[in-house]
C-alpha positions as CSV (number, residue, x, y, z in Angstrom):
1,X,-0.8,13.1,-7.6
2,X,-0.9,9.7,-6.1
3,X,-0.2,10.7,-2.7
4,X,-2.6,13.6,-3.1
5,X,-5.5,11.1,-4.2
6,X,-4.4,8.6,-1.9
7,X,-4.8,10.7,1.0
8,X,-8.7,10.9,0.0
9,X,-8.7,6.9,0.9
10,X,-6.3,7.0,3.3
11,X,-6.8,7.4,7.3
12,X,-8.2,10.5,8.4
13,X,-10.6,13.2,7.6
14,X,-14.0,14.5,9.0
15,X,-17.6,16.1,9.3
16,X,-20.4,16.8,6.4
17,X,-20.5,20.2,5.8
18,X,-22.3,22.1,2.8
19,X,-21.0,22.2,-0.3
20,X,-20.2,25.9,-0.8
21,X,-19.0,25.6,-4.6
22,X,-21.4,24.2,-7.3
23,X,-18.9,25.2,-10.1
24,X,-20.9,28.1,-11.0
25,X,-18.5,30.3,-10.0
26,X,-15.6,28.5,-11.8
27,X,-14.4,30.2,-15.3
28,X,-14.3,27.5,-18.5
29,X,-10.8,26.7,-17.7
30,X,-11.3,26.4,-13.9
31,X,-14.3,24.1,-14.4
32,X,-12.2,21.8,-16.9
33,X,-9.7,21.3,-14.2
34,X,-12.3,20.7,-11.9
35,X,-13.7,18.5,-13.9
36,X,-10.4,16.6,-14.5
37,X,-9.9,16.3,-10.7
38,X,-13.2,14.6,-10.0
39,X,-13.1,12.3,-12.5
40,X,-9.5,11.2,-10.8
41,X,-11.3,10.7,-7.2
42,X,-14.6,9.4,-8.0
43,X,-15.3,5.2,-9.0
44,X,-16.4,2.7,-7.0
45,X,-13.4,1.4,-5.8
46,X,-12.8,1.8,-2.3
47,X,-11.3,5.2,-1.2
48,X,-13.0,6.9,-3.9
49,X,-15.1,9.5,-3.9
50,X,-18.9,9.4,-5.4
51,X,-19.3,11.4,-8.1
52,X,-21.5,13.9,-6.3
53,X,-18.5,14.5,-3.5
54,X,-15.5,14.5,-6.0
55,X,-17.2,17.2,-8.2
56,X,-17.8,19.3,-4.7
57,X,-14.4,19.2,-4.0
58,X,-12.8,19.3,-7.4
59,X,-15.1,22.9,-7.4
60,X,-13.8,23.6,-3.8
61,X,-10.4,23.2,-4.2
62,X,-10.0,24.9,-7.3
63,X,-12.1,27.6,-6.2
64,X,-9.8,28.1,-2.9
65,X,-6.5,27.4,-5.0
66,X,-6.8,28.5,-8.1
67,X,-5.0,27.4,-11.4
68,X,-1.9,28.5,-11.4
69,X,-1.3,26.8,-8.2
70,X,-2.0,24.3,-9.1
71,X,-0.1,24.0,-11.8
72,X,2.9,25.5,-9.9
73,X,2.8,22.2,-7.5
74,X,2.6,20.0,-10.3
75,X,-0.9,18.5,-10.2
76,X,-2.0,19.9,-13.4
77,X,-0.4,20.3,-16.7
78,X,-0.3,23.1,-18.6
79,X,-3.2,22.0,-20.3
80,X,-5.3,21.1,-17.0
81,X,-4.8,17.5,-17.3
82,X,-4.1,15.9,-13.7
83,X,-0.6,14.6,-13.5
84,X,-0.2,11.3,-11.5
85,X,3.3,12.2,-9.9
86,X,5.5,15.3,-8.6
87,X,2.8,16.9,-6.6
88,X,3.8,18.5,-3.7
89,X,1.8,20.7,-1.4
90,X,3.2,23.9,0.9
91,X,1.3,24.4,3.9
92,X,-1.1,27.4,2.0
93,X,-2.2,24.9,-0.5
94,X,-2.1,21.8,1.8
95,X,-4.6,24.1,4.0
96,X,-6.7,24.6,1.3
97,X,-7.2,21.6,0.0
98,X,-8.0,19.9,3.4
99,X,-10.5,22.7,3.7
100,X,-12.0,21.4,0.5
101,X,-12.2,18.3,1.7
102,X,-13.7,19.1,4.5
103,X,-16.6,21.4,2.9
104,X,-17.2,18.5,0.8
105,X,-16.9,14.8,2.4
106,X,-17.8,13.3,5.4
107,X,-14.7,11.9,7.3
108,X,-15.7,8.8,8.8
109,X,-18.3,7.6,6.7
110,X,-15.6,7.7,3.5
111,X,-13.2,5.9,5.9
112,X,-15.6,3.5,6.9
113,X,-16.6,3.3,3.6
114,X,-13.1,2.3,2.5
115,X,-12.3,-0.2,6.0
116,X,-15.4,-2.0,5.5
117,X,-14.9,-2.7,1.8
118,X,-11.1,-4.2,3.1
119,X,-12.7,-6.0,6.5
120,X,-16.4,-7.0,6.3
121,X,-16.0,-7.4,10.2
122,X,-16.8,-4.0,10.8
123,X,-19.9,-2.3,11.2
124,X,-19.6,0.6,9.1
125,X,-21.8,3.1,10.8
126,X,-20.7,2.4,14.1
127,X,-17.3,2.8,13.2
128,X,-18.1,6.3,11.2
129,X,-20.1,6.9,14.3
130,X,-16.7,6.6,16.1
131,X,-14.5,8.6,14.0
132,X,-16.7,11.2,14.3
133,X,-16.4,11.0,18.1
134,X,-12.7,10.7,18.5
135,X,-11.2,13.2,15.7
136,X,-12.1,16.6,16.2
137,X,-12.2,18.5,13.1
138,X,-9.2,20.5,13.4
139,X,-7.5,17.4,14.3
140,X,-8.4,15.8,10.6
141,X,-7.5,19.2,9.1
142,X,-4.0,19.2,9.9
143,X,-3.8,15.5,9.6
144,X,-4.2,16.0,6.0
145,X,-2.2,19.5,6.1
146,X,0.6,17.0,7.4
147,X,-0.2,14.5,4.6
148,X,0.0,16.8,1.9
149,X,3.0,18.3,2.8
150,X,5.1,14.8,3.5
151,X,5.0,15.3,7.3
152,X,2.6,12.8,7.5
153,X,5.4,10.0,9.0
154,X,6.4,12.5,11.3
155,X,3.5,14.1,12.4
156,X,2.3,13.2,16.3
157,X,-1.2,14.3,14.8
158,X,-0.9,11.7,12.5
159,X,0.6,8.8,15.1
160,X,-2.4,10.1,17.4
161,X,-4.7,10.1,15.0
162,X,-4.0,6.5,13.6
163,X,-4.3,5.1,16.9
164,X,-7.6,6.6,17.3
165,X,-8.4,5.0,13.9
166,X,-7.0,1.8,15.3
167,X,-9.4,2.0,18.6
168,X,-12.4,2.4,16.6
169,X,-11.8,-0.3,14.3
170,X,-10.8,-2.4,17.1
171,X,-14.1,-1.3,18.9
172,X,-16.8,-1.5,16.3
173,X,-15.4,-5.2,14.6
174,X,-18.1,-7.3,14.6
175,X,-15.7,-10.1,15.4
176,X,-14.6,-8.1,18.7
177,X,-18.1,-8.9,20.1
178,X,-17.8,-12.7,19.7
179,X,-14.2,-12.6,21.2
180,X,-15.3,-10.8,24.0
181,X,-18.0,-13.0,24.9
182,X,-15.8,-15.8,25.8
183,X,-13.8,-13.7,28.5
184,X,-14.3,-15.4,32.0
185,X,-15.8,-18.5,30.8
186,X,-12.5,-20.5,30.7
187,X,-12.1,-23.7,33.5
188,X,-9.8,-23.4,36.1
189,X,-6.8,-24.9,36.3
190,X,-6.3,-27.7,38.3
């Protein structure tokens, strides 16, 4: 479960789309293990979700995945309870759970969220601003498909996707600027 919520904070997701679940849909059972999912990815610390967009996907995903599956890959117990290790995703589930994600949270503002908390240098919205810009949608998609699944190491969507990350950090820092500035201003050597 901890590389499942990590990859919430981790590099790489994108776009605000509607929330298409509000739980309603959700039996008792389905809404408990929503409910135990969102309380896992929401806080304050940095990579977490607000409450609003953990519930939203907590509803998604368990909407697209179901129970049993859940339980099946070992991030629910019996009883519904999230388990904190021996998750692992197949590409069906891994698909629908970045979908999820994707219904529910915006990409680069919950990066930027997380790199600005780590590097105050940054200016948050341009660097959302960025991520937005340089990873497609599909591109985040399978970047968490591949992160769910293990591949992430592997994965040239990931290596690519990281370096885009990278770019737009490097680009938006607010400590870029004043390096910059200084470029051409040296004295010649003698």
């Amino acid at each position: 479960m901890k590389k499942a919520l990590s990859a919430l904070a981790a590099v790489l997701l994108l776009v605000t789309a509607a929330c298409g679940s509000d739980g309603s849909q959700l039996s008792d059972k389905e809404r408990k293990v929503a409910g135990n999912i969102a309380r896992e990815l929401s806080g304050s610390d940095a990579g977490k979700l607000d409450k609003k967009a953990a519930t939203c996907f907590a509803d998604e995903f368990v909407d697209r995945a179901g129970v049993p599956a859940l339980r099946k890959a070992g991030l629910i117990d019996k009883d519904g309870a999230v388990q904190q290790q021996g998750t692992t995703f197949d590409k069906g589930l891994a698909g629908k759970y970045a979908d999820a994600y994707l219904a529910c949270v915006d990409f680069g503002e919950q990066v930027a969220q997380a790199y600005a908390a780590q590097d105050p240098s940054l200016d948050e919205k341009a660097f959302a601003a960025c991520l937005d810009d340089k990873l497609p949608k599909d591109t985040v998609r399978q970047v968490i498909v591949d992160n769910q699944t293990g591949k992430s190491g592997t994965s040239k969507e990931v290596t690519d996707a990281q370096e885009q990350v990278t770019a737009c950090q490097q680009k938006t820092s607010k400590q870029s600027g004043k390096q910059d500035s200084g470029k051409g201003k040296g004295t010649k050597k003698q």
